[in-house]
C-alpha positions in Angstrom: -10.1 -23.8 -14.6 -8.9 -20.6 -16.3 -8.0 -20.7 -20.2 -4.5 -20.2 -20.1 -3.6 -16.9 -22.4 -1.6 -17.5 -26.3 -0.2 -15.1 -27.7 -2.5 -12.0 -29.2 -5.4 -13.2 -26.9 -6.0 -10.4 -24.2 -7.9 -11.4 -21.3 -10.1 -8.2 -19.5 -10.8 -9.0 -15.4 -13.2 -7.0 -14.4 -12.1 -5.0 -11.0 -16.0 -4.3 -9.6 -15.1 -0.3 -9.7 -17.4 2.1 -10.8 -16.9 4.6 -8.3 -13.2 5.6 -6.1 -12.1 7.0 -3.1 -12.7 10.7 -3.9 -10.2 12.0 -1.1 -7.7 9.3 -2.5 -4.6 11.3 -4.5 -1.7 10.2 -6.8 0.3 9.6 -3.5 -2.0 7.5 -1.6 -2.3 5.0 -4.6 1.5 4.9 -5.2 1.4 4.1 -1.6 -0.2 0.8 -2.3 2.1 -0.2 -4.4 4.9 0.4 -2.6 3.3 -1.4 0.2 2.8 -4.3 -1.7 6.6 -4.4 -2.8 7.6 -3.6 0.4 5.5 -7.2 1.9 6.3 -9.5 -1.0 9.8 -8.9 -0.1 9.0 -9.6 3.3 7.0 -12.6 2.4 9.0 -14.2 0.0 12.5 -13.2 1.2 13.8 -11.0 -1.8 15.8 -8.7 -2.6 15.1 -4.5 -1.7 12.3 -3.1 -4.0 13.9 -0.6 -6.4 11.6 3.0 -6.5 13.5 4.8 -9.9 13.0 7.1 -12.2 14.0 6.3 -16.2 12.5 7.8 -19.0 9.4 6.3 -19.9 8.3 6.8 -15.9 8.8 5.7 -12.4 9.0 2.0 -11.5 8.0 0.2 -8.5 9.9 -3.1 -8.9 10.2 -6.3 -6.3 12.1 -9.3 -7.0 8.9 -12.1 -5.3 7.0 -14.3 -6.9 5.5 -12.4 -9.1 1.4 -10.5 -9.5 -1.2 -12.8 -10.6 -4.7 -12.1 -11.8 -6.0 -13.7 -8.5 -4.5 -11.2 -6.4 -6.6 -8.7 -8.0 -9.8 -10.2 -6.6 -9.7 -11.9 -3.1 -10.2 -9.2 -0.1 -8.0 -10.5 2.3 -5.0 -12.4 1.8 -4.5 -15.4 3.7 -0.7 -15.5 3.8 -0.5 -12.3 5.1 -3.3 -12.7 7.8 -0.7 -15.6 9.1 2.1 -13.6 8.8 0.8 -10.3 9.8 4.0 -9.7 11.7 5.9 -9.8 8.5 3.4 -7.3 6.4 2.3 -3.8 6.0 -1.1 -4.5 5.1 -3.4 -7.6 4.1 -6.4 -6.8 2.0 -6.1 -6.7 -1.5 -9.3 -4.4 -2.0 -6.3 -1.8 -1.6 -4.8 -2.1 -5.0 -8.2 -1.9 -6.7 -8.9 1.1 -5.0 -4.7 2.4 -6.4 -5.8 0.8 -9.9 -9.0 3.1 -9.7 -7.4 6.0 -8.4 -4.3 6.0 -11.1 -7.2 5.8 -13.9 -9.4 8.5 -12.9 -6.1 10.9 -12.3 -4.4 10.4 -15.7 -1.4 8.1 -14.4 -0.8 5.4 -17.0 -0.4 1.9 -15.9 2.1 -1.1 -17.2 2.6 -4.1 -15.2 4.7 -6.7 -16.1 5.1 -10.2 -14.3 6.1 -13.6 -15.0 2.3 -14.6 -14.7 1.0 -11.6 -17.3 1.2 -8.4 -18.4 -1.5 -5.9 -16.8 -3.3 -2.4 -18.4 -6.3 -1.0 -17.5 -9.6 -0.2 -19.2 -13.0 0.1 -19.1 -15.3 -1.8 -20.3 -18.8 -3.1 -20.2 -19.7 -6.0 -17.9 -20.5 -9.2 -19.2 -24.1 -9.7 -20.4 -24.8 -5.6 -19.0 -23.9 -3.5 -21.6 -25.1 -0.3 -20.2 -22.9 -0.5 -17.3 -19.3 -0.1 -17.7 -16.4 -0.9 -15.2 -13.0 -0.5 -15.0 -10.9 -4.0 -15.9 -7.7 -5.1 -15.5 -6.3 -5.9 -19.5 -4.4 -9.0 -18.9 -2.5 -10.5 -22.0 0.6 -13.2 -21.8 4.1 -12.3 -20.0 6.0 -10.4 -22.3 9.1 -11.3 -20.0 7.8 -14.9 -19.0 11.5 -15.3 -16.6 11.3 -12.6 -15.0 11.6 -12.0 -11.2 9.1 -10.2 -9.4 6.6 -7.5 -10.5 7.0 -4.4 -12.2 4.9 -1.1 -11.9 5.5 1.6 -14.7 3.5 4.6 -13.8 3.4 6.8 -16.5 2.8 10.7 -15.9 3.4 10.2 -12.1 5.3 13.7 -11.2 8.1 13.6 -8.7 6.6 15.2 -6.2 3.9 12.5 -6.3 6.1 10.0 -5.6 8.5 11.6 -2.7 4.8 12.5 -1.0 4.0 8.5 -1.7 7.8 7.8 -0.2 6.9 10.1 3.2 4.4 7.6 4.0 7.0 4.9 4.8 9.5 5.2 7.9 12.1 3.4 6.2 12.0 6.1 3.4 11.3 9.2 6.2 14.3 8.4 8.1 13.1 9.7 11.2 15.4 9.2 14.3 14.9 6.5 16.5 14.7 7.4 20.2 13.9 4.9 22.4 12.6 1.0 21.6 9.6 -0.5 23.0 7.4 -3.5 23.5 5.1 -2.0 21.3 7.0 -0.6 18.8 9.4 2.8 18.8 9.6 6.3 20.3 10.7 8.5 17.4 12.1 12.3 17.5 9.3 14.5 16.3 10.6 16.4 13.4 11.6 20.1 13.5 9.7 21.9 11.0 6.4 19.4 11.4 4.2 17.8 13.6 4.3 14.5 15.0 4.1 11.3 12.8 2.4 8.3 13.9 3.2 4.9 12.4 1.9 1.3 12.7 4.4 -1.0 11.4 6.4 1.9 9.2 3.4 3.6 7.7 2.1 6.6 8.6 -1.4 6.8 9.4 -1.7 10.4 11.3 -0.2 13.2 12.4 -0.6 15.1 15.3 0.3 18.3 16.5 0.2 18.4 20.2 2.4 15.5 20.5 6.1 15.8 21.4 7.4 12.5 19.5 6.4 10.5 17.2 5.5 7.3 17.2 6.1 3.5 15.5 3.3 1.1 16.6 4.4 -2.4 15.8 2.7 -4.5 18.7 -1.0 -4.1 17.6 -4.5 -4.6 19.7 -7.8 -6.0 18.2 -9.0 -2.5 18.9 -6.4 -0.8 16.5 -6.6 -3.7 14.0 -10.5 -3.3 13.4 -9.5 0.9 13.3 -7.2 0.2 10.4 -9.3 0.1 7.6 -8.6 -0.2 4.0 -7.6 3.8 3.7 -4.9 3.7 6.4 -5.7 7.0 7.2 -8.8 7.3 9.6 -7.4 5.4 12.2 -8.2 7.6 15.6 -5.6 8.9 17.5 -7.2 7.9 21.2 -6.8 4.3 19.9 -3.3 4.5 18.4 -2.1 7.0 21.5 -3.9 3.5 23.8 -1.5 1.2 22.7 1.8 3.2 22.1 1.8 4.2 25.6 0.0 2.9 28.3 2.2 -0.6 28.7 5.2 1.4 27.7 5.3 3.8 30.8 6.0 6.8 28.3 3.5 9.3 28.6 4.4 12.5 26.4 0.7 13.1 25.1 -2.1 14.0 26.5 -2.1 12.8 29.6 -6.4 12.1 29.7 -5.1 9.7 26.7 -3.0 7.6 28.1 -4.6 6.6 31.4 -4.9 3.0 31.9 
């Protein structure tokens, strides 16, 4: 069993990172966050996560049950692999890789939860000095009875976070068209090409495509293509399941065949 913290002691977790994404920016790890918010309210039944702006940076805030160390550590999250109809994603490997990201781009991190507060640093591993890591600095709850989680992100520029906002539907607001057994038929926006979703987050965009697309009713197939980066998910796989049940067939037309 874990030592539980006092007061003073700080704790460091080491995250296993040495190396990051190199193609992950600002936007894609502010993304995580806001995708965890976004499925602990789901999960737990909370109120909307606030995304705002106050002087000392921008917080990502939920009102759940609140981050613990653990979640840092286990690569897939049982309670959202049984309610993967509730959730935007499952594997927790994605807020190492935001964690990592934020520290090798100068964004400063604060989180504060009822369970601990959480910085980051690097440090040596234990018993292998010559090999540092990056750790999560874990000291006692500074607001013990609070609700939820909150992410400061120090240095995060606005434009960061409205590209980190674009990612979501419910934060795009693009029109809906048409529901689905599988998911929506969106309107394509004017000055862009199409946008293609699974369960409100975008993971492509396609040009040649005259609407854009919500996948909420997912396949094995596109399940195993959606891997940890959201973003290499291929298009013959997503344009598969959005519309050859649904009898909508504005792309490609060698695509869609059944």
């Amino acid at each position: 069993m874990a030592r539980p913290l006092t007061r003073g002691r700080q704790a460091l977790f080491d995250l296993n990172v040495e190396k990051i994404l190199d193609h992950w920016g600002v936007p894609e790890a502010v993304r995580e966050v806001i995708a965890n918010a976004l499925d602990e309210q789901a999960l737990s039944g909370t109120g909307e996560p606030q995304i705002v702006r106050r002087r000392d940076g921008w917080h990502v805030t939920d009102f759940g049950r609140g981050l613990r160390y653990q979640h840092l550590t286990q690569n897939e999250n049982p309670e959202k692999r049984r309610k993967s109809n509730l959730v935007v994603g499952k594997f927790g490997v994605g807020l190492k890789d935001a964690l990592a990201t934020f520290y090798r781009r100068g964004i400063g991190v604060a989180v504060r939860s009822p369970h601990g507060d959480i910085s980051l640093r690097r440090a040596a591993k234990s018993d292998f000095a010559d090999v540092k890591t990056l750790h999560a600095a874990i000291t006692p709850a500074s607001e013990p009875k609070r609700r939820g989680t909150d992410f400061l992100l120090r240095g995060l520029s606005d434009a960061d976070m409205a590209a980190a906002r674009d990612y979501f539907l419910r934060f795009a607001g693009d029109e809906e068209l048409e529901p689905t057994e599988l998911g929506s038929i969106l309107r394509r926006p004017e000055d862009g090409p199409a946008r293609i979703y699974v369960k409100g987050v975008r993971i492509a965009t396609e040009e040649q495509f005259l609407f854009s697309y919500n996948i909420t009713s997912t396949t094995a197939q596109l399940q195993r293509a959606l891997n940890r980066e959201r973003s290499n998910v291929g298009l013959r796989t997503a344009s598969r399941r959005s519309c050859s049940r649904a009898g909508h067939r504005p792309w490609r037309k060698s695509w869609c065949r059944t």
